[in-house]
C-alpha positions in Angstrom: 1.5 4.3 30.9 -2.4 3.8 30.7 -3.0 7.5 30.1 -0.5 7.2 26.9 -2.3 3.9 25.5 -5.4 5.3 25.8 -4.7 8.6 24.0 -2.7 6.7 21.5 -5.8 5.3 20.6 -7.8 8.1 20.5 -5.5 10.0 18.6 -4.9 6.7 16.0 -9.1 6.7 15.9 -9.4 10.2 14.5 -6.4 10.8 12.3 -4.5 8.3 9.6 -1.5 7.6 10.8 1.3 6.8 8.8 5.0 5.7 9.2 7.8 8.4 9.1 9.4 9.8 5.9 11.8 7.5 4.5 9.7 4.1 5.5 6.7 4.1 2.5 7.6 7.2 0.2 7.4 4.9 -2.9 4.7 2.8 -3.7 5.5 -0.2 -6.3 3.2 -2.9 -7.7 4.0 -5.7 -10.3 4.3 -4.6 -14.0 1.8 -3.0 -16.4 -0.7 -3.0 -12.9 -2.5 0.8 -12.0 -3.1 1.7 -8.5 -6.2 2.0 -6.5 -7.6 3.4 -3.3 -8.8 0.3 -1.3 -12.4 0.9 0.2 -12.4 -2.2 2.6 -11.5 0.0 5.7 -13.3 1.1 8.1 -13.5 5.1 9.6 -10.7 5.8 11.9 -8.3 3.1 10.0 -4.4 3.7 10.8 -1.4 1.4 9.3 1.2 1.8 6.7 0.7 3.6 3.4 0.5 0.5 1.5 -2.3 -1.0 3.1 -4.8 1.5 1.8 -3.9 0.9 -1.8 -4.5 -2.1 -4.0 -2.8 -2.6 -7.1 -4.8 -3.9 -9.8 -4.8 -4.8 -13.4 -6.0 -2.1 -15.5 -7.6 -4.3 -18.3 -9.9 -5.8 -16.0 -9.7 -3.6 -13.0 -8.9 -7.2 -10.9 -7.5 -6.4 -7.8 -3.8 -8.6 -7.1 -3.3 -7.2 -3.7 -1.1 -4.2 -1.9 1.3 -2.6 -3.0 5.0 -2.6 -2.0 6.5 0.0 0.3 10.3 1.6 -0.2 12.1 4.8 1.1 15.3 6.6 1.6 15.6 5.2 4.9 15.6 2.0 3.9 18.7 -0.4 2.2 19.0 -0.3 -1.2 19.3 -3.6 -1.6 15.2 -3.9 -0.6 14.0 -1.4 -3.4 11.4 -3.9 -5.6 13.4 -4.8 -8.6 12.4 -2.4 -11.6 12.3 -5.3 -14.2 9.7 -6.8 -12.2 8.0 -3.7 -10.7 6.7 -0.3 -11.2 6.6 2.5 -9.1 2.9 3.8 -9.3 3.0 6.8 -6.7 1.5 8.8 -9.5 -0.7 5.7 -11.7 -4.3 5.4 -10.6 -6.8 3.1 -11.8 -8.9 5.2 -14.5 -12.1 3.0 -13.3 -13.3 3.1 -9.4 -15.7 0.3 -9.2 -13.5 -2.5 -9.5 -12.5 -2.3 -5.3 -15.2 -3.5 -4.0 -13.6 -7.1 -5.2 -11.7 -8.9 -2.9 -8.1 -9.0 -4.3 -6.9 -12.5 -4.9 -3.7 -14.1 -3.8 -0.9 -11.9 -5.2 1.5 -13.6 -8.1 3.9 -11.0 -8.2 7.4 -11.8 -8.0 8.4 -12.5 -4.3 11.6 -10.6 -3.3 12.9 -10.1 0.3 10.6 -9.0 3.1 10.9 -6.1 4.8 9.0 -4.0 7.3 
């Protein structure tokens, strides 16, 4: 059990890892927002899709925190609403400098959580 921890670990501190197909495969963010690689982690990082993403206002490149995850393998009924969200897979931030900000609470629309 120890030896599959530790190479866990290892493997975890030299590759991202990311959740299986059907978990993250869309990204969403609250209306009119842009998308934007966050910076704040460190080498060797693993979690879920969404946590290396911010989504951000594109006027003033203001960070308004992560994104929201949805797949195929998920219920229907937990896809982000599209009145209140957009699906930004494919939307990046057209300036780069606005990450190192610290993104403030988020005031998007709170739906049901989900893992």
């Amino acid at each position: 059990m120890l030896l599959l921890v530790l190479l866990l670990c290892y493997y975890c501190s030299e590759h991202h890892a990311a959740l299986p197909p059907g978990d993250e495969d869309e990204l969403w963010c609250p209306k009119g927002c842009c998308l934007l690689r966050d910076p704040h982690h460190r080498p060797g990082y693993c979690g879920p899709r969404t946590q290396f993403y911010l989504c951000c206002d594109p006027s003033t490149n203001e960070p308004k925190g992560h994104p929201r995850g949805w797949g195929f393998a998920k219920d229907q009924a937990l896809k982000p609403d599209p009145s209140l969200w957009d699906r930004v897979d494919d939307r990046p931030c057209a300036r780069k400098d606005a990450a190192s900000r610290k993104p403030k609470a988020s005031t998007a629309p709170q739906g049901r959580d989900y893992i």
